[in-house]
N, C-alpha and C positions, 0 to 999 in steps of 0.2 A: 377526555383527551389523555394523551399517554404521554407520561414523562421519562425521563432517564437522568439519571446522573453519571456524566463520566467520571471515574476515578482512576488517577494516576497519581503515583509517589515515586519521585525524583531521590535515586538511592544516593544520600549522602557521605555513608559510612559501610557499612556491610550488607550486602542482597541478603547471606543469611541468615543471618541478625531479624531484620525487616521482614522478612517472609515466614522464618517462624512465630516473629510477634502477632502479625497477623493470620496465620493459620492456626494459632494458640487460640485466636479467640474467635474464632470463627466453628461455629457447631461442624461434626462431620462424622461419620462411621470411620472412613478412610482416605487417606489420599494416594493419586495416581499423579506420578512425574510423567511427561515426556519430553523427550529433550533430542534437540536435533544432533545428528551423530558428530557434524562439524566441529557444535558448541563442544560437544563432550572430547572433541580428539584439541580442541584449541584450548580448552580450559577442565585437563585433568581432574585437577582437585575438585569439580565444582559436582561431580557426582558422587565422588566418596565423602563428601561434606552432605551434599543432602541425605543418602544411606546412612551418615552417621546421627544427623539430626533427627532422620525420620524410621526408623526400623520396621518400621510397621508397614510403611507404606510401599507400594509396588512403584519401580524402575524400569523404565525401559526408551531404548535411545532408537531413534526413529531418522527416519529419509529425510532430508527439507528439499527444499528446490520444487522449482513449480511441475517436473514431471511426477511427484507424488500427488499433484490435485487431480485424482480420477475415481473411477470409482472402486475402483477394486480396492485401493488404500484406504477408503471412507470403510469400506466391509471389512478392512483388516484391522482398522483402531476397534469397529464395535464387536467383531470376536474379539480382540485383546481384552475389553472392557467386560465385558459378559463374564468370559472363561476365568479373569482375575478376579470376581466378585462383584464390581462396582454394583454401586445401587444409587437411588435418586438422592440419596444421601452423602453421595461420593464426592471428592472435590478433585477435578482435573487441574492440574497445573502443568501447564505448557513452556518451554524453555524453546527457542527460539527464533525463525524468521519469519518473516509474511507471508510464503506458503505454507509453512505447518501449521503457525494459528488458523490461515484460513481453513485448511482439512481439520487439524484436530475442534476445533471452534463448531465446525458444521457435523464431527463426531458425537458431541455434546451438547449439542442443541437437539438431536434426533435421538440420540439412546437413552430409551425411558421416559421419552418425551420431554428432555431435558435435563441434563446433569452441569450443578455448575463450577465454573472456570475460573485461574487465576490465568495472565500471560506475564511471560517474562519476555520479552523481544532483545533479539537479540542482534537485529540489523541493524541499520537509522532507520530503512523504508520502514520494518516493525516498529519501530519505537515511535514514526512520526503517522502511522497511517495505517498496517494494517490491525495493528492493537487497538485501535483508537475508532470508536462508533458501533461495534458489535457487530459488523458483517462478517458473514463467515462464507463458502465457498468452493466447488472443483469447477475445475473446465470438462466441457461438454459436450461434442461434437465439434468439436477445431474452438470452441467460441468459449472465451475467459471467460471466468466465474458465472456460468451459465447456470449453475441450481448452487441455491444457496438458501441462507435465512439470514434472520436480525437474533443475534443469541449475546448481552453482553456478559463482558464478565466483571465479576464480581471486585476486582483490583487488577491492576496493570501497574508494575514493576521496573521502572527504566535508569538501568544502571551504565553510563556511560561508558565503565572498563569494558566492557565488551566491544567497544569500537578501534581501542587499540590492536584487538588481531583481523580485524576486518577486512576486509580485499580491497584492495580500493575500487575494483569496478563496482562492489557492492557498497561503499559508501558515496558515490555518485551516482548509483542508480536509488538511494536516499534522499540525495540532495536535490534530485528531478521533484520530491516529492516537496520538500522544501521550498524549492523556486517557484512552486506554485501557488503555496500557500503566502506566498510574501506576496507575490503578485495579487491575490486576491484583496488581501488585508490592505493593499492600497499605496501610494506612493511611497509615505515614510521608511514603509516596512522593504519596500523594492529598493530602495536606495541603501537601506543601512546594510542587505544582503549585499548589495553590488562594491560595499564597501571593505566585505568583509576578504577578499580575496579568491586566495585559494583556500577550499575547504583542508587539506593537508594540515596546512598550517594550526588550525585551531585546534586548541587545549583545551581540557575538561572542563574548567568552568566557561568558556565561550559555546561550546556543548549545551551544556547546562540550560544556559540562557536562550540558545535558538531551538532548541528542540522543547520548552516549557511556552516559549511563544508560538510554535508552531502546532503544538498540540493544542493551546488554548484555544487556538484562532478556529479551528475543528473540530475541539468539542464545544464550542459554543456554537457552531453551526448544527452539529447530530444534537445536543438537546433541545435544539429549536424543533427540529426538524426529524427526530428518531426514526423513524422507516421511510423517508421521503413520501409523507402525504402532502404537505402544503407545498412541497415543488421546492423549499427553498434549499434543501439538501444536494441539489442538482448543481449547484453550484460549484459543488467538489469535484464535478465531472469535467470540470474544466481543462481541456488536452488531451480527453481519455477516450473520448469516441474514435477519434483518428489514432493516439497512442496503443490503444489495447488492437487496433487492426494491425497497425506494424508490429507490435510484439508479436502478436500470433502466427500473423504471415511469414514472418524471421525465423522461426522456430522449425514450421513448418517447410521451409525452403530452402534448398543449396544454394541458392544465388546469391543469398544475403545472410550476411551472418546474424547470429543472436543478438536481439539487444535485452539487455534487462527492462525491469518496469520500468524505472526511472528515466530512464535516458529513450525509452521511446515514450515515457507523457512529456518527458523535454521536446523532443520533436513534434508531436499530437501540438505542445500551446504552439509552436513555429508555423504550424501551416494549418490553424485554425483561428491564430491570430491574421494571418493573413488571408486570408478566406472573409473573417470579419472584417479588414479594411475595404475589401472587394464591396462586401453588402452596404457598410454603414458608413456612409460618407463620413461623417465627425467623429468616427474613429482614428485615434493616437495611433500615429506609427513608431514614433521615438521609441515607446517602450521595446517594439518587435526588434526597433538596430540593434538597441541593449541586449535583448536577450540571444539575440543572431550571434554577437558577440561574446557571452558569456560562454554561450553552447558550444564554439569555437573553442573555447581556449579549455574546456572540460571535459566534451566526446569527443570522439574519432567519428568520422567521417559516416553518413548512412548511404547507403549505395543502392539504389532499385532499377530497375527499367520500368519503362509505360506496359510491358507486356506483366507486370502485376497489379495495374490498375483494377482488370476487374476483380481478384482474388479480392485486394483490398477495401473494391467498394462493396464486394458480398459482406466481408469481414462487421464493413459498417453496419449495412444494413442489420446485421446482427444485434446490435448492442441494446441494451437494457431498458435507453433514455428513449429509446424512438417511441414512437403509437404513430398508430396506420402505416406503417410499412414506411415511413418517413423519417428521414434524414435529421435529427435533431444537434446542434450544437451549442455550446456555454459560449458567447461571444464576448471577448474583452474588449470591451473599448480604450479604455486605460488605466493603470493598476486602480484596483478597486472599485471599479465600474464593470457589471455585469449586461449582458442582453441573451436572453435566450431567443437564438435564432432557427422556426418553427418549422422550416423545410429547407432544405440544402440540399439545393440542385446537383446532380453527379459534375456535370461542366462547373460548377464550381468546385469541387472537390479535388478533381482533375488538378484545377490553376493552382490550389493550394500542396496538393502532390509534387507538381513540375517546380513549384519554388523552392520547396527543399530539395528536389535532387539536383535544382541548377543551381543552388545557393549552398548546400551543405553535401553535397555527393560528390564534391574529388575537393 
């Protein structure tokens, strides 16, 4: 059987302190920065601080955003990688969101048949989710994280200051990922989020404390379950079959604007929650009014017509979870109670579609 240990360290004090203690003792030939050009235009110093710590090792600031997962950007990390020397002895260090870990992540896991990684994320979604389990990633044919691997990295670096220059549409498309993991973990954990407000609001050590719970609650799920063989990793996929169709259908479309990950797996749990009240008679709705509500008062409105049903039931049909061409979903019955539900009729889907746009589209 195959294990993993997730490792993350909660920067207390200084990332560069922290990262060079740990790349001190860590064997290597050399190291390679990447760092998203964001992080570098939001946090100046933090590049001529690693040049100045690291001399030796090669810089260079790179695209984030999910239009760099393709493949011409995967061909352009491993010429970078090649033409600057790296070797299987190289150590990547990644600086920051959830699409460049995913690309540079799946850079690293294929050049030299694997070279390995530190991440430093620098979203919430990176720091609660895409740091966290060793999936790496591009989109493929219209259809998210379509080729990928399992490559972890070696430590994952989560430093809070980094949320103070954040956007806030990017720290709510985090908190999508958050809401779900509360909801997984079970009621206590759903109420104490519901209790917590508005995300705004919280300060570094409330930081601290939900994003250490929210990681745990998910690497205790990937070391059960590292490459989803025993099916219990599938878990996490919960919101994501219908979330990852709207995000991509959004992108792809003028009629409806972009939504980030987050705030369309916000919607993915709303009308697959609902879809499961449809199926499973003793399914909890209370939770769904909560979350109806919370989603309320954190997104802006999602707007479709029934004329992208079928894009979006193609979209489905695409995803990862299915076998035999079959509609799979993570069903909540109520916080902390799973059911995987094994075929999911399009006429249900539909019902679940039409609730959010009659419940959450104006």
């Amino acid at each position: 059987m195959f294990y993993v240990l997730v490792v993350m360290t909660l920067i207390q004090t200084s990332l560069g302190h922290e990262l060079a203690s740990f790349m001190g003792a860590t064997s290597h030939d050399r190291g390679f920065f990447l760092v998203d050009e964001q992080v570098a235009t939001c946090h100046p110093s933090l590049c001529s601080e690693l040049r100045e710590r690291y001399p030796e090792a090669v810089l260079r600031t790179y695209l984030g955003g999910e239009e760099a997962k393709d493949t011409s950007h995967l061909a352009e990390l491993w010429t970078w990688l090649h033409e600057a020397g790296a070797t299987r002895a190289s150590l990547l260090v990644v600086l920051g969101g959830g699409a460049l870990l995913d690309l540079a992540g799946l850079a690293a896991s294929t050049y030299m048949r694997g070279i390995r990684t530190i991440y430093v994320p620098t979203t919430l979604l990176a720091m609660v989710d895409a740091s966290i389990g060793g999936k790496t990633a591009i989109d493929f044919l219209g259809v998210k994280n379509l080729i990928g691997s399992f490559h972890q990295p070696l430590e994952t670096f989560v430093d809070v200051a980094f949320l103070d220059t954040l956007p806030l549409t990017e720290l709510l498309s985090g908190y999508g990922e958050v809401i779900k993991h509360a909801l997984l973990q079970g009621e206590e954990s759903w109420r104490a989020l519901l209790r917590l407000g508005d995300p705004q609001a919280l300060g570094a050590d409330d930081w601290r404390q939900l994003i250490s719970e929210s990681v745990a609650y998910k690497a205790s799920i990937v070391a059960a379950d590292p490459q989803e063989v025993s099916g219990l990793r599938r878990i996490l996929n919960l919101g994501h079959t219908v979330g990852h169709a709207l995000e991509a259908y959004s992108r792809a479309s003028r009629g409806m604007r972009s939504l980030t990950h987050g705030e369309a797996v916000v919607f993915g749990l709303l009308i697959e929650g609902y879809i499961t009240s449809l199926l499973v008679p003793e399914a909890d709705r209370s939770y769904l009014r909560q979350l109806l509500s919370l989603a309320r008062e954190l997104y802006d409105p999602c707007y479709y017509t029934c004329s992208a049903y079928p894009e979006l039931l193609r979209l489905m049909h695409g995803d990862k979870k299915n076998v035999g061409g079959k509609i799979k979903l993570v069903g909540l019955l109520r916080p902390g109670e799973v059911r995987i539900l094994d075929e999911v009729g399009e006429d249900k889907l539909k019902e679940g579609l039409d609730f959010l746009r009659e419940t959450f589209g104006n």
